[in-house]
C-alpha positions as CSV (number, residue, x, y, z in Angstrom):
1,X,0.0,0.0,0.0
2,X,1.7,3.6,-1.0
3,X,2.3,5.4,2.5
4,X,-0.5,7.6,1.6
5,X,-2.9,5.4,1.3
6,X,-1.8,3.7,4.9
7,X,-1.7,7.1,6.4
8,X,-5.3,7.8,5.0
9,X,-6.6,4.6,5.7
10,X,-4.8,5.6,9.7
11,X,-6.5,8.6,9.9
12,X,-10.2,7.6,8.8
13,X,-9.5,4.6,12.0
14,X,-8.4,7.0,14.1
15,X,-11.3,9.9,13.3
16,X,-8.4,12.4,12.8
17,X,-10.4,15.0,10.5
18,X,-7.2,17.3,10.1
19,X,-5.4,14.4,9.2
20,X,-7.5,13.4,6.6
21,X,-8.2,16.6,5.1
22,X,-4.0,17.1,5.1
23,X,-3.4,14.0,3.5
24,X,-6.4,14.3,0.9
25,X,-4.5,17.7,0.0
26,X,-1.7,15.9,-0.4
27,X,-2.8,13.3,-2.3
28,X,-6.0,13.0,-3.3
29,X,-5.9,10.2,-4.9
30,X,-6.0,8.4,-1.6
31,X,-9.4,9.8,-0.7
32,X,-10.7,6.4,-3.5
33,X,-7.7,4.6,-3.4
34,X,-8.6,0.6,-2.6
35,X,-6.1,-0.6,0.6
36,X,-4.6,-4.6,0.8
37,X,-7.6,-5.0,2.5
38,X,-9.8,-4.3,-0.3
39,X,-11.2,-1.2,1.5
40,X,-11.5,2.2,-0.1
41,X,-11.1,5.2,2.8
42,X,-15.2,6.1,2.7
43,X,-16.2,2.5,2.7
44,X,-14.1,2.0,6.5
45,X,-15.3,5.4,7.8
46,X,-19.2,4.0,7.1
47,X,-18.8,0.2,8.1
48,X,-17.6,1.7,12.0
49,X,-19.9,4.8,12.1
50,X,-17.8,7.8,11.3
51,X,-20.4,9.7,10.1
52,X,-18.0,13.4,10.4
53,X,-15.3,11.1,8.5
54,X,-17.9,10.3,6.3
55,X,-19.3,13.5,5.4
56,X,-15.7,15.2,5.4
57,X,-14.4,12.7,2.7
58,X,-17.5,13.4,0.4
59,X,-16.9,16.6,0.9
60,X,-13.3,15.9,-0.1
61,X,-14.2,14.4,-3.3
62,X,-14.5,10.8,-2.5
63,X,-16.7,8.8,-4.9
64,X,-20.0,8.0,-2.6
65,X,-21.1,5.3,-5.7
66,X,-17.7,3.8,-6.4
67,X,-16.8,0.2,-5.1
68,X,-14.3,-1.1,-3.2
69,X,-12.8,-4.7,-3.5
70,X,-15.1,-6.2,-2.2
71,X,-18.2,-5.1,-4.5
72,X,-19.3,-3.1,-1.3
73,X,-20.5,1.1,-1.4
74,X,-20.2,3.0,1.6
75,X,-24.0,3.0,2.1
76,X,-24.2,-1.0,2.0
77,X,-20.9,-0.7,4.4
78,X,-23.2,1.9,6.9
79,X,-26.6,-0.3,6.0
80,X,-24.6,-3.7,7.0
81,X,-23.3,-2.5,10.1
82,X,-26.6,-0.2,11.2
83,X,-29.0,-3.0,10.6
84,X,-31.5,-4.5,12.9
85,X,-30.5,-8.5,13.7
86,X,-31.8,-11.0,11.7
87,X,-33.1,-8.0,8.9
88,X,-31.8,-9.6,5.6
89,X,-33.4,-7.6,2.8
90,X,-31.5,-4.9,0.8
91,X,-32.6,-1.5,-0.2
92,X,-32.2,-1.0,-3.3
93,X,-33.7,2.3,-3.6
94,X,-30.6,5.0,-3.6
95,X,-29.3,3.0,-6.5
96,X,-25.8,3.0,-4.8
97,X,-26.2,-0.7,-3.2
């Protein structure tokens, strides 16, 4: 992984807004940039609830639709991890799944 990307990918863990805005200016490419881990930045700050890393990256430029290795957005990441137990259906409605 460049050391951009792990830095970014540190940051978003951490909640460290400064950081990530400094490292987006930086290099932005590392704002949709897809980890070892098959993560993209956006899709880790939705799976564990970062909803002001969230909104900071989009605001950044990150790509809301785009997919990470895995085939997941950030909403399914957020819907997965927000979900009631035992709810298995999928909204399909924002077209983002």
């Amino acid at each position: 992984m460049p050391e951009s990307q792990d830095a970014m990918m540190s940051a978003v863990r951490r909640g460290d807004l400064a950081g990530v805005r400094r490292l987006a200016a930086e290099a932005p490419d590392s704002l949709d940039a897809v980890g070892p881990d098959g993560r993209m930045p956006l899709v880790l700050a939705a799976s564990v609830g970062a909803d002001e890393v969230v909104a900071l990256l989009l605001e950044l430029g990150a790509d809301a639709a785009r997919r990470d290795g895995e085939g997941r957005t950030a909403f399914s990441a957020e819907w997965r991890r927000s979900r009631p137990p035992g709810r298995r259906d999928v909204p399909y409605a924002c077209g983002v799944w």
